[in-house]
C-alpha positions as CSV (number, residue, x, y, z in Angstrom):
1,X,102.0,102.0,110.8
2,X,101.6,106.0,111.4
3,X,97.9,105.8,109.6
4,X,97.2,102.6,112.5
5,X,98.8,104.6,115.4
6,X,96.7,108.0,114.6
7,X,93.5,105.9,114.3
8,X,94.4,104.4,117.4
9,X,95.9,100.7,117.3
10,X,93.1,99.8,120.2
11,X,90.1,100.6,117.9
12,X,92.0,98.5,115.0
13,X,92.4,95.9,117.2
14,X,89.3,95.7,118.3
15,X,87.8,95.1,115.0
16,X,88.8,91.9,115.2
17,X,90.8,92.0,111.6
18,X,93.1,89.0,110.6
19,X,95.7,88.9,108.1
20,X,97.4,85.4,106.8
21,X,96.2,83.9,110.3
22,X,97.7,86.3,112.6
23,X,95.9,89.5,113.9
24,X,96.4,92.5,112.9
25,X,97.2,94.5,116.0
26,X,98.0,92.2,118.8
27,X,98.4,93.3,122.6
28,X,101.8,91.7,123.0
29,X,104.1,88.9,121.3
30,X,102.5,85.7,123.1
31,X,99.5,86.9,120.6
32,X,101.5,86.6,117.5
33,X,100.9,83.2,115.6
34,X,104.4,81.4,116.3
35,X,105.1,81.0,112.3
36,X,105.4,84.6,112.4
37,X,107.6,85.4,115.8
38,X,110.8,84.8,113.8
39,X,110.2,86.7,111.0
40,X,110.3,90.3,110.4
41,X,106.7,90.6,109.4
42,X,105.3,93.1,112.3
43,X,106.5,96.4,113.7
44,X,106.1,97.6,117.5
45,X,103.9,100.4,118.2
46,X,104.4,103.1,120.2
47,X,102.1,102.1,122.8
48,X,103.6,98.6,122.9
49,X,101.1,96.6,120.7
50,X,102.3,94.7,117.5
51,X,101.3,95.3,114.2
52,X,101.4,92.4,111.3
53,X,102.7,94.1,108.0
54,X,103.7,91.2,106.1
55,X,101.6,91.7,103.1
56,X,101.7,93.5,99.6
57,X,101.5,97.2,99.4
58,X,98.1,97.1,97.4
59,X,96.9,94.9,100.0
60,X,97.8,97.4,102.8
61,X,95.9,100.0,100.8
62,X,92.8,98.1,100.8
63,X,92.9,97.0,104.6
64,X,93.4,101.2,105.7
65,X,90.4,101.7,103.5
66,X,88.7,98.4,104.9
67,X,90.0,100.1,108.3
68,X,88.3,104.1,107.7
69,X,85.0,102.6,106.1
70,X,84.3,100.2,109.4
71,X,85.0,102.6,111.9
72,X,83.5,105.3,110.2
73,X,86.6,107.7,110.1
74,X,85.9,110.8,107.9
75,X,89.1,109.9,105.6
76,X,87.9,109.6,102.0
77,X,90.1,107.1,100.3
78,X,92.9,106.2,102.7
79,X,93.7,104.1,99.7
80,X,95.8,106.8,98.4
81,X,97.5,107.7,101.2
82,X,99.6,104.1,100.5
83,X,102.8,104.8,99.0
84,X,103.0,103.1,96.3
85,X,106.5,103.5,95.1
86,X,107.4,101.2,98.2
């Protein structure tokens, strides 16, 4: 959540990045699939945008790597910045 916020959830967003059929960083609720509105599989942002997190932590490592490599962020191996232990 921290690494999505400091990137800037609109720039995530905009990449257009889907996760188990819901997007990854929607604008409000009405954009969240409905199997996923009753679970607690997403986190509000600061800014007010939602953010799906309902996936495995190796997963998550791959999609903030995914993330830095597409918009060209000067993070080498946002990978590792995953904690694993979680």
């Amino acid at each position: 959540m921290d690494t999505v916020s400091y990137v800037g959830a609109e720039k995530v967003r905009e990449l257009g990045i889907m996760k188990n059929g819901c997007k990854l960083v929607s604008i409000d609720e009405s954009e969240v699939a409905d199997r996923w509105k009753k679970e607690v599989t997403r986190v509000v942002l600061p800014n007010g945008m939602h953010l799906f997190c309902h996936m495995s932590t190796d997963a998550k490592a791959k999609l903030l790597q995914e993330i830095s490599d597409r918009l060209g962020n000067p993070f080498v191996n946002m990978s590792k910045k995953v904690n694993k232990s979680s």
